[in-house]
KEVO-818885 format. One record per residue (C-alpha): chain; y, x, z. Coordinates in steps of 0.1 Angstrom, whole numbers, m for minus. Each point is the difference from the previous one (the first is absolute). Last residue first. Layout:
BEGIN
  tilo      y      x      z
     A      Y      X      Z
...
This chain:
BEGIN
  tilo      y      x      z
     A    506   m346    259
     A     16     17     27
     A    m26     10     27
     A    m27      9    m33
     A    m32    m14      8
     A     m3    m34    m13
     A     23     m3    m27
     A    m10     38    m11
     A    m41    m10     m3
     A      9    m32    m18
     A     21     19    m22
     A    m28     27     m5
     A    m24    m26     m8
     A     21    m19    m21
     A     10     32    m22
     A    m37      3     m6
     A     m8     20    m33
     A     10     35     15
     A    m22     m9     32
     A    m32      6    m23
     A      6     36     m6
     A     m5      7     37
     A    m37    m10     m5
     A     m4     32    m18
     A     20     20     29
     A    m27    m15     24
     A    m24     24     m8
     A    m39     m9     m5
     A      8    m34    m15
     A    m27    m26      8
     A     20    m29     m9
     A     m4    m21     30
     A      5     33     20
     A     32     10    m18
     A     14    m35      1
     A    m11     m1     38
     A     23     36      8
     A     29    m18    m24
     A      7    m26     24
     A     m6    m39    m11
     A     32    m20     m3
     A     m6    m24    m26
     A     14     20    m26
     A    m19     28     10
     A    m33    m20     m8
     A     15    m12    m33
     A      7     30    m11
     A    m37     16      5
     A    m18    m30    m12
     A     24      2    m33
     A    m13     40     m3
     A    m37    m10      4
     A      0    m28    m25
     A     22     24    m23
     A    m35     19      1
     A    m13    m26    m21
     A     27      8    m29
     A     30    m11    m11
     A     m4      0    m38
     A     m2    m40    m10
     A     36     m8     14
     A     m1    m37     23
     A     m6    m31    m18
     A    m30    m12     23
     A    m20     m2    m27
     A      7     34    m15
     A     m5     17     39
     A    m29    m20     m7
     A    m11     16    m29
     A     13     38      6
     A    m21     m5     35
     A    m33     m7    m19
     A      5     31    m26
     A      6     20     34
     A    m30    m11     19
     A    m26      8    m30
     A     19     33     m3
     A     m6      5     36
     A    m35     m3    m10
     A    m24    m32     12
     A    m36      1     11
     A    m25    m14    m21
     A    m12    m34      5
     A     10    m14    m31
     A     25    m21     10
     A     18     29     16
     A    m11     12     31
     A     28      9     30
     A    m20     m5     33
     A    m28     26     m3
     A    m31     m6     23
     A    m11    m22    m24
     A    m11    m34     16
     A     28    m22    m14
     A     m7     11    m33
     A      3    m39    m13
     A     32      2     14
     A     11    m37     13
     A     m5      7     38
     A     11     40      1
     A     32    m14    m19
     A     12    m30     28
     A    m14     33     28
     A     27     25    m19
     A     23    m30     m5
     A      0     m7     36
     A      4     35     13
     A     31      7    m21
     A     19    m32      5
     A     m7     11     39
     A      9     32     m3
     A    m18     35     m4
     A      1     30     21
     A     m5     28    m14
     A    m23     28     18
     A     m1     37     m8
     A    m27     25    m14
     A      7     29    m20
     A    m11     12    m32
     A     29     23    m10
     A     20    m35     m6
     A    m16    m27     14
     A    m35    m18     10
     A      2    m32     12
     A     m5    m20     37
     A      7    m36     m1
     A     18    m23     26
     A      8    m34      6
     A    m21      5     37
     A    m21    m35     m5
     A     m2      8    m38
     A    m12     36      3
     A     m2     15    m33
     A    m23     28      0
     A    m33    m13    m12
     A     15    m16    m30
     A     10     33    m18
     A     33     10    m12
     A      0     33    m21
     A     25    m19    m27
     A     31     m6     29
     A     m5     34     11
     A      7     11    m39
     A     29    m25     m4
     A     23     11     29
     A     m1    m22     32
     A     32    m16     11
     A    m20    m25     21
     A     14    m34     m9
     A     10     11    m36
     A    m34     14    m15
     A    m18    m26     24
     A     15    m31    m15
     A      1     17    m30
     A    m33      9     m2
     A    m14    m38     12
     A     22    m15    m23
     A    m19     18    m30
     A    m33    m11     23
     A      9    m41      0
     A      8      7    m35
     A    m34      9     m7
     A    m14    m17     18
     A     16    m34    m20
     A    m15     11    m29
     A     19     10    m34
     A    m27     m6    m28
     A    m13     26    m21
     A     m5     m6    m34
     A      1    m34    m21
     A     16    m32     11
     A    m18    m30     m5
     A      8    m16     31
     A     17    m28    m21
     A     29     26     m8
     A     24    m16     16
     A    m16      4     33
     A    m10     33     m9
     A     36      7     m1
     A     10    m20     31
     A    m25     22     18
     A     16     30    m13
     A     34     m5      9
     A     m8    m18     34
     A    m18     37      8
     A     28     20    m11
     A     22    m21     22
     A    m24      9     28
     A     m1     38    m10
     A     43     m2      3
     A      1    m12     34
     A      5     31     16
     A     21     14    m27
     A     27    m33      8
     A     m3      8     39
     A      5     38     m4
     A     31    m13    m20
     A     15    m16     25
     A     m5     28     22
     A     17     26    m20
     A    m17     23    m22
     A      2     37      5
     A     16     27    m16
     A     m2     36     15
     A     27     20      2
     A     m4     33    m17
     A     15     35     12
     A    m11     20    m30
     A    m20     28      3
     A     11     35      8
     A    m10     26    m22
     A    m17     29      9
     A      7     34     10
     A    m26     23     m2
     A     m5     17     31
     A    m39    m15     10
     A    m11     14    m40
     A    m10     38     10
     A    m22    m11     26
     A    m13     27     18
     A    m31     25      2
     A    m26    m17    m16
     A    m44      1      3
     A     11     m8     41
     A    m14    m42      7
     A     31     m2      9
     A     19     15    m29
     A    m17    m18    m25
     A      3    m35     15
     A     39      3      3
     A      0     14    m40
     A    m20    m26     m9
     A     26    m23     14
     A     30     17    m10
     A    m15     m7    m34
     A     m7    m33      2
     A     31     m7     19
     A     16     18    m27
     A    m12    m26    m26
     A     13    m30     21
     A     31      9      3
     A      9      9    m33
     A    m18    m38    m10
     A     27    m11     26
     A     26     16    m14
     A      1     m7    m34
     A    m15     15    m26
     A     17     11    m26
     A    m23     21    m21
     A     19     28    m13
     A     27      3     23
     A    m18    m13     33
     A    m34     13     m1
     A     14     29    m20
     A     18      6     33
     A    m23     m4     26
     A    m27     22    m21
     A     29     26      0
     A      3     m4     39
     A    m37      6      7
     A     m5     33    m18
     A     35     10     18
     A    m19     m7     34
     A    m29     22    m11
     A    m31     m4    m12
     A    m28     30      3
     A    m19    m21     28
     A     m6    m26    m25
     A    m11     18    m28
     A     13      4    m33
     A     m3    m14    m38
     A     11    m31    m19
     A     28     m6     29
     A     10    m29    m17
     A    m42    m13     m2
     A     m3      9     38
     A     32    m23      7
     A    m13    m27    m14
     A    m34      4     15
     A     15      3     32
     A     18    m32     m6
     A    m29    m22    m12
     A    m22     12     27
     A     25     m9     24
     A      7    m38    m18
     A    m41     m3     m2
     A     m1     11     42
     A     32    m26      3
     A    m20    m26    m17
     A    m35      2     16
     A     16     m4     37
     A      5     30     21
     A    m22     m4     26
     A     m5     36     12
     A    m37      7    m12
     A     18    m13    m32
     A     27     23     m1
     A    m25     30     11
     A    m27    m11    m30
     A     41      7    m23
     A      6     31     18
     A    m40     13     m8
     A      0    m11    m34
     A     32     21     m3
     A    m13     29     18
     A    m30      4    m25
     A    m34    m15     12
């Protein structure tokens, strides 16, 4: 085993999920291939600079992608050094772009109530179809489990604030419907526990009764029986976000950022947003009380001696 295929078996030892370990390997390879020639420990910090900026002249990609491609590198680099087959890390002083300070959008609460309904208005639109149709109608046909379990993912996508890849390794066995709880699997393959609402809770069980898979261990099948992809998810969401007449390109995580808001808006500290959300530093949760002015005016009415 070369030292690459041994960094990329220690990223998965690690829990790194299969997508950054294929973005690393991607990058290393990248930079391997500019390089044409050389060996790591040979490298130095000027190597590392000129790669930065044909990266950015040549190919003009945009801080984020330069990000991620010297976190890669710095990465093997980290790895190598400890384990003691390199010296330093000739790429940790390369100065790097800053990203963007980006507010999150999120969808107000009136609309959360519009998406929410959106698979049972898909529902009536197909039924009255086939109802025009004589019952004739050809193909697939729209059931109502499965828009019982399209409600179900939003319902618990926005009542929990979990991101789409815990919400797709749910399993039956650990929800807890007296508690209104459910242990997943998160980022770096950790453990934490959502906790789900009552809207949430009732369309998971209303779902678990009319799914014809209701003994799979799985929760989210599609109709045929096969668990669904995040793409599956994300073509569903661009329909009802359609139905509910809200913008087709906001995303399931903006489920997660419009739980966030509304949380602080309501008066809930930032230490429980962080929890709830399962950030490991609380400066990524900070980013959240930028798109609640109400918050932070309830928060200054109420504290400050001469509001």
């Amino acid at each position: 085993m070369n030292s690459h295929e041994a960094f990329f078996a220690h990223l998965q030892t690690s829990g790194y999920s299969d997508k950054t370990i294929r973005n690393y390997k991607q990058a290393i390879s990248d930079f391997l291939r500019y390089r044409q020639c050389g060996e790591w420990g040979k490298f130095t910090e000027r190597d590392f600079r000129d790669y930065l900026h044909q990266l950015t002249i040549k190919h003009r990609l945009n801080a984020s992608t330069l990000r991620l491609r010297f976190a890669a590198i710095r990465s093997f680099y980290r790895w190598a050094v400890q384990r003691g087959s390199l010296k330093h890390n000739p790429a940790l002083k390369v100065t790097l772009p800053k990203l963007p300070r980006r507010l999150p959008r999120f969808i107000s609460q009136t609309q959360i109530d519009a998406l929410l309904d959106a698979p049972f208005k898909r529902l009536k639109e197909e039924q009255d179809r086939l109802s025009q149709d004589g019952g004739k109608r050809r193909g697939r046909i729209w059931r109502e489990w499965q828009a019982w379990r399209d409600h179900a993912i939003l319902e618990v996508l926005y009542g929990s604030g979990m991101r789409i890849s815990e919400l797709l390794n749910m399993r039956w066995a650990e929800v807890d419907f007296v508690q209104g709880v459910v242990r997943v699997t998160g980022k770096g393959n950790k453990e934490r526990i959502c906790i789900l609402t009552k809207p949430a809770l009732h369309a998971l069980k209303r779902y678990r009764e009319l799914s014809p898979y209701g003994d799979s261990q799985h929760i989210w099948l599609s109709d045929l029986g096969e668990r669904l992809t995040a793409r599956a998810i994300q073509l569903s969401l661009k329909k009802y976000l359609t139905i509910a007449g809200l913008d087709p390109r906001l995303t399931p995580h903006k489920l997660r950022h419009s739980f966030a808001t509304h949380l602080l808006e309501r008066g809930a500290d930032l230490r429980s947003v962080q929890a709830l959300l399962g950030h490991a530093q609380l400066s990524t949760t900070q980013i959240y009380t930028r798109v609640s002015p109400a918050h932070l005016k309830s928060v200054y009415q109420s504290t400050h001696p001469r509001a």
